[in-house]
Backbone bond lengths (Angstrom), bond angles and torsions (degrees), N, CA, C in turn:
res aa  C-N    CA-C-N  psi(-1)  N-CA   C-N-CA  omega(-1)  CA-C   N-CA-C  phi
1 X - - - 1.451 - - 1.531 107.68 -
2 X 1.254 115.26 111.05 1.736 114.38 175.32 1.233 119.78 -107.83
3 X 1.092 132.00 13.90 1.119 157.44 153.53 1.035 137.45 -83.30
4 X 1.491 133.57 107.31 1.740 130.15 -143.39 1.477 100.65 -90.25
5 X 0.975 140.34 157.30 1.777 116.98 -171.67 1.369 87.65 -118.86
6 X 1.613 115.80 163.16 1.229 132.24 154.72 1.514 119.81 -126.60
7 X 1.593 106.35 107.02 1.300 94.33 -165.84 1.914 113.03 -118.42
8 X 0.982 119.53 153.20 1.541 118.60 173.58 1.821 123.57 -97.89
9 X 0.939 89.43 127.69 1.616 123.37 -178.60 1.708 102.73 -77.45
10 X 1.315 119.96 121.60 1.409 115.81 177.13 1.582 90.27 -153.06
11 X 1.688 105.30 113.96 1.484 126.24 166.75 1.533 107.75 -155.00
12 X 1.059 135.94 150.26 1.749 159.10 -170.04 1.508 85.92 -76.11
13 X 1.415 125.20 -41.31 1.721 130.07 -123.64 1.961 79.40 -102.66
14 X 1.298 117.31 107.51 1.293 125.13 170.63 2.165 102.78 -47.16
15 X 1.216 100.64 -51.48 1.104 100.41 -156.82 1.758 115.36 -72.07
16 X 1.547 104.32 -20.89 1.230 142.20 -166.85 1.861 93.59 -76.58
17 X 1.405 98.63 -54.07 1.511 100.30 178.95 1.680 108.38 -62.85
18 X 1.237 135.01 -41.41 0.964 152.53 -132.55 2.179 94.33 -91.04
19 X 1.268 96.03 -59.81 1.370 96.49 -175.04 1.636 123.95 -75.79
20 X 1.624 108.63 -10.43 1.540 133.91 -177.33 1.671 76.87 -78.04
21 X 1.392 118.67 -83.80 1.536 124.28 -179.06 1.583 101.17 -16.21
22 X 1.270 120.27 -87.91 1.384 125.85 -179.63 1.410 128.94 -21.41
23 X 1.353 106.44 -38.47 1.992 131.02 -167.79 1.577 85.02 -85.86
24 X 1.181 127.05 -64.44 1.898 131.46 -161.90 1.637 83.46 -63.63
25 X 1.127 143.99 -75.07 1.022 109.13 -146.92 1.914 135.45 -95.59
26 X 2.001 82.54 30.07 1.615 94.61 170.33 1.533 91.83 -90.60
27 X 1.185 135.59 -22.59 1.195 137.06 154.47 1.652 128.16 -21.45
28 X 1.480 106.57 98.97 1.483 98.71 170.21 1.478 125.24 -47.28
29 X 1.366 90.32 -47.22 1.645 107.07 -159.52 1.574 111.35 -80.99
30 X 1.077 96.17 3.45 1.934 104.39 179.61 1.597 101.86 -103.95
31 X 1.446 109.22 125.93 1.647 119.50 155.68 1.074 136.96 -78.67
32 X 0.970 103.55 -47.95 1.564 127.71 177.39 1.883 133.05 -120.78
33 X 1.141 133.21 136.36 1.435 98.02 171.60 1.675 83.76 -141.65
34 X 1.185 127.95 145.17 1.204 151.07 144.92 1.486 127.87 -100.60
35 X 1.389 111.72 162.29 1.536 96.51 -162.80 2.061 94.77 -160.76
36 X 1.439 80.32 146.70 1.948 100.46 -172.04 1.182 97.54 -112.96
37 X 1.625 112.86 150.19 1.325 109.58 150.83 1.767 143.27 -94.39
38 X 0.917 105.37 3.19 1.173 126.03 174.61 1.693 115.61 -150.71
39 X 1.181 130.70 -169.10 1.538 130.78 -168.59 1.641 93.36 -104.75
40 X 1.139 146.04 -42.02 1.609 133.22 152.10 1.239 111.60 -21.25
41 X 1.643 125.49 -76.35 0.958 128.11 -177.24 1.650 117.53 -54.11
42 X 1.280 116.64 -51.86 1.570 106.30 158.26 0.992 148.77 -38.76
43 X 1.651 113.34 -31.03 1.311 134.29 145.47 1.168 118.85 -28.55
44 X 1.649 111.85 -78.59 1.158 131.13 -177.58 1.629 112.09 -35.59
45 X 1.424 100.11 -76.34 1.540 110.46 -177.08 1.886 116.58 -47.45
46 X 1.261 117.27 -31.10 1.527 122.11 157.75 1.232 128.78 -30.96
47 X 1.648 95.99 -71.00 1.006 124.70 177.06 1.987 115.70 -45.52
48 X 1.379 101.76 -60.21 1.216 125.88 164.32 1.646 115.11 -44.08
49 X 1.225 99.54 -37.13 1.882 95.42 -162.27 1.743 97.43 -128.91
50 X 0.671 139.25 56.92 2.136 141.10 174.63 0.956 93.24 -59.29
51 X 1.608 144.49 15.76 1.426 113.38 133.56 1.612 137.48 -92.90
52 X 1.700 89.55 3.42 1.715 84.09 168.40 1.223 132.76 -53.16
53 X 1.376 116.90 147.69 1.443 117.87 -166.84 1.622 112.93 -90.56
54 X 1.409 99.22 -40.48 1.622 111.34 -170.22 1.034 117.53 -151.67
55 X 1.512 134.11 141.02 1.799 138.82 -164.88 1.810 100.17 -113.53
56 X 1.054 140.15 111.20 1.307 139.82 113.23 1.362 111.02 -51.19
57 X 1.683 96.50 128.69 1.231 109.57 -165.26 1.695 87.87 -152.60
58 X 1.987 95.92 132.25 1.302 109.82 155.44 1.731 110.19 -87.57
59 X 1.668 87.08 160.20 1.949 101.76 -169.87 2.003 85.99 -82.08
60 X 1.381 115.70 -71.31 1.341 122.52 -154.16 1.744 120.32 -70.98
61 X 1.118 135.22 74.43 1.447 143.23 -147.55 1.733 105.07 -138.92
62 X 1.662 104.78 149.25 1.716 110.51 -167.59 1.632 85.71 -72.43
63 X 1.270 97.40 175.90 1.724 104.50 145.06 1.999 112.20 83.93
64 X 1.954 91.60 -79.06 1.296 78.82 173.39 1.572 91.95 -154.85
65 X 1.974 119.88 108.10 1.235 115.76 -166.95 1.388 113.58 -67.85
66 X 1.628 116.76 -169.64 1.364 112.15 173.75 1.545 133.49 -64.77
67 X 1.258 97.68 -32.11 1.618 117.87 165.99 1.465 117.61 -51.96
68 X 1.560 103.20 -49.89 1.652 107.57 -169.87 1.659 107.39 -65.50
69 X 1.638 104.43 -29.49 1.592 136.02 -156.50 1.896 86.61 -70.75
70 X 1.117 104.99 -58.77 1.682 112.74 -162.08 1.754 95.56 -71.96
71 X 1.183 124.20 -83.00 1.398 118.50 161.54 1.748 109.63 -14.40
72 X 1.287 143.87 -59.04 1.659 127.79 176.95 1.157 110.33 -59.95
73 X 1.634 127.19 -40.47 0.958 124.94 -178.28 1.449 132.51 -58.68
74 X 1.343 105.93 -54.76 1.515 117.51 154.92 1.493 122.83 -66.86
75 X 1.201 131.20 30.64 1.639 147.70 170.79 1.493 89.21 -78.46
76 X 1.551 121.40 170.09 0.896 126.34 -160.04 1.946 86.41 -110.60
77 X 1.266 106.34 -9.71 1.610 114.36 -175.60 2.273 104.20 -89.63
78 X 1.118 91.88 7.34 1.378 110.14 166.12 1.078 139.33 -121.45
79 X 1.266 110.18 -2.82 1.701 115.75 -168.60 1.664 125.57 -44.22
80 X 1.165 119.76 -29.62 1.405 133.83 171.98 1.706 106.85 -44.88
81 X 1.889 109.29 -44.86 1.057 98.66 -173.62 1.773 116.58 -116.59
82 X 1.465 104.01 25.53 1.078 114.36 133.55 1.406 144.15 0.08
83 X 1.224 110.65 -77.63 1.559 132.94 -161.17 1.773 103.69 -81.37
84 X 1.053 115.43 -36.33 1.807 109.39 -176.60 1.097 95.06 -61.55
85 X 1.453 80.88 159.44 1.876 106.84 179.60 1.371 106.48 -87.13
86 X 1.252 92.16 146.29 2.069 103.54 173.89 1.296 114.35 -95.24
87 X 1.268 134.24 159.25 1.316 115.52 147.23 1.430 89.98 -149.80
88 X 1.215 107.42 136.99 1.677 122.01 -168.82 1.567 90.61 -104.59
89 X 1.513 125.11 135.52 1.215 158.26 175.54 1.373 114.06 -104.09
90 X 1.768 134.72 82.39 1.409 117.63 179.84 1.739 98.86 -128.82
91 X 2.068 99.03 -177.57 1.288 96.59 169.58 1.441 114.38 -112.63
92 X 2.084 92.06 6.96 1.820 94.95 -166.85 1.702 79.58 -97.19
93 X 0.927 107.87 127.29 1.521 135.25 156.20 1.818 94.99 -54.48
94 X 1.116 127.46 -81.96 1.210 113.06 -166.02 1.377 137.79 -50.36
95 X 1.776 115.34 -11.16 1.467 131.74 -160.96 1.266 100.94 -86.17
96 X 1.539 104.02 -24.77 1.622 110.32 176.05 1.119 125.77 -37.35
97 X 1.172 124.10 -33.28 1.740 139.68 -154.26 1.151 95.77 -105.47
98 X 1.329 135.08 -47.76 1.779 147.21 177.72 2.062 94.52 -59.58
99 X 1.490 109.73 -52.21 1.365 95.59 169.92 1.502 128.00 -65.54
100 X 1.042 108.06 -33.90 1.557 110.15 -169.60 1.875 98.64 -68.43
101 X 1.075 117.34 -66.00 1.456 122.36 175.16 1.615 119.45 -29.60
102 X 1.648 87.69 -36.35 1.782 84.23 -179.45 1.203 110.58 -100.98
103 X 2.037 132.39 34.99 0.454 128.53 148.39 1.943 122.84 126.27
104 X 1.368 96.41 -5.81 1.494 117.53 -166.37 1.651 94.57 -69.81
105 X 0.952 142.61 -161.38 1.456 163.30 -159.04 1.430 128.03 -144.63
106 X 1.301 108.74 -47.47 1.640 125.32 -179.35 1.168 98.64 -157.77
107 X 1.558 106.68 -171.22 1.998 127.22 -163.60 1.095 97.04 -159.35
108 X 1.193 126.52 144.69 1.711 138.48 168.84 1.666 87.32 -133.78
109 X 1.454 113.01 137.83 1.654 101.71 178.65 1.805 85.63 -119.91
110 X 1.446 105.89 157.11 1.467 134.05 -149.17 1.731 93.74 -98.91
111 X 1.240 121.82 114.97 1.385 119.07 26.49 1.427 119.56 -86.40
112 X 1.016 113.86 151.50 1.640 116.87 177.51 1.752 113.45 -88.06
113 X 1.429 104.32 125.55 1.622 107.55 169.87 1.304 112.95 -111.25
114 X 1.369 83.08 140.64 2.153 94.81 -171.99 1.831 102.28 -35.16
115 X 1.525 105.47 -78.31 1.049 123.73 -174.84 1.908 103.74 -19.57
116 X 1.190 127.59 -61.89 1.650 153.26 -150.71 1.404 86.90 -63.78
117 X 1.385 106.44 -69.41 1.565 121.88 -168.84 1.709 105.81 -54.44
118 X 1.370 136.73 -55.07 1.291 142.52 -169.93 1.751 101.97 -62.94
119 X 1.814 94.21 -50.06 1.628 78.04 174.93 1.744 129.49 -90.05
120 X 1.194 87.74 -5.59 1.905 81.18 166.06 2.223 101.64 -81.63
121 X 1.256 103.38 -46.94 1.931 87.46 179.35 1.602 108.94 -63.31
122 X 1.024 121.71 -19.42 1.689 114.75 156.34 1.799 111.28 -54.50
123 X 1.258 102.48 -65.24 1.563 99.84 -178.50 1.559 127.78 -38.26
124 X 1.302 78.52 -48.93 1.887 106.46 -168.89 1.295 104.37 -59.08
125 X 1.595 124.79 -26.38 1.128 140.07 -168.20 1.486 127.66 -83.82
126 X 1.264 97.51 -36.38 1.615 129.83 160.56 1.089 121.79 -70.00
127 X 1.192 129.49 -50.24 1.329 128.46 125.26 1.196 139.77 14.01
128 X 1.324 92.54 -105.07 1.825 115.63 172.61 1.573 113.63 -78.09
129 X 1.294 133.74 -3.81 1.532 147.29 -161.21 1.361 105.77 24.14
């Protein structure tokens, strides 16, 4: 991977953001990580930054959840941001499937382990190159 990633963090859960933060940046291969609290705010910061590489994204959030988040994204009034990779972060096992359909990429279900997280943004990466 030669490419330093910059990826965004979007969870409600202060603490949730906090330890994702912590995991990315034992991360070689991560440059940057920024982080939303809800899928509004993710919006925003997108919008703001089109060079993010990749979204961790929680499903259950005030304002505007992950579902509503993936659904705007894939609007046809979004297409620019389209193309990044998702990866939806939950603890409902079942929402997974409701995310993926609307468009997400992968799932890490919560709790999150370093190890899980490094090797799914490897995948994702291979992937998307």
């Amino acid at each position: 991977m030669a490419k330093k990633l910059k990826i965004l963090s979007v969870d409600d859960d202060f603490i949730n953001l906090k330890l994702i933060n912590v995991m990315l940046k034992k991360n070689p291969n991560v440059a940057e990580v920024l982080e939303a609290k809800n899928g509004a705010e993710a919006l925003d910061v997108l919008k703001a930054r089109p060079d993010i590489d990749m979204v961790l994204l929680d499903i259950k959030m005030p304002i505007m959840d992950g579902i509503q988040f993936l659904v705007t994204i894939h609007s046809h009034s979004m297409q620019e941001l389209k193309n990044i990779p998702i990866v939806v972060l939950t603890t409902d096992d079942t929402r997974k499937y409701e995310a993926l359909e609307k468009g997400a990429h992968d799932f890490l279900i919560k709790p999150i382990r370093e190890h899980d997280l490094f090797e799914k943004i490897q995948k994702i990466t291979q992937l998307f190159g």
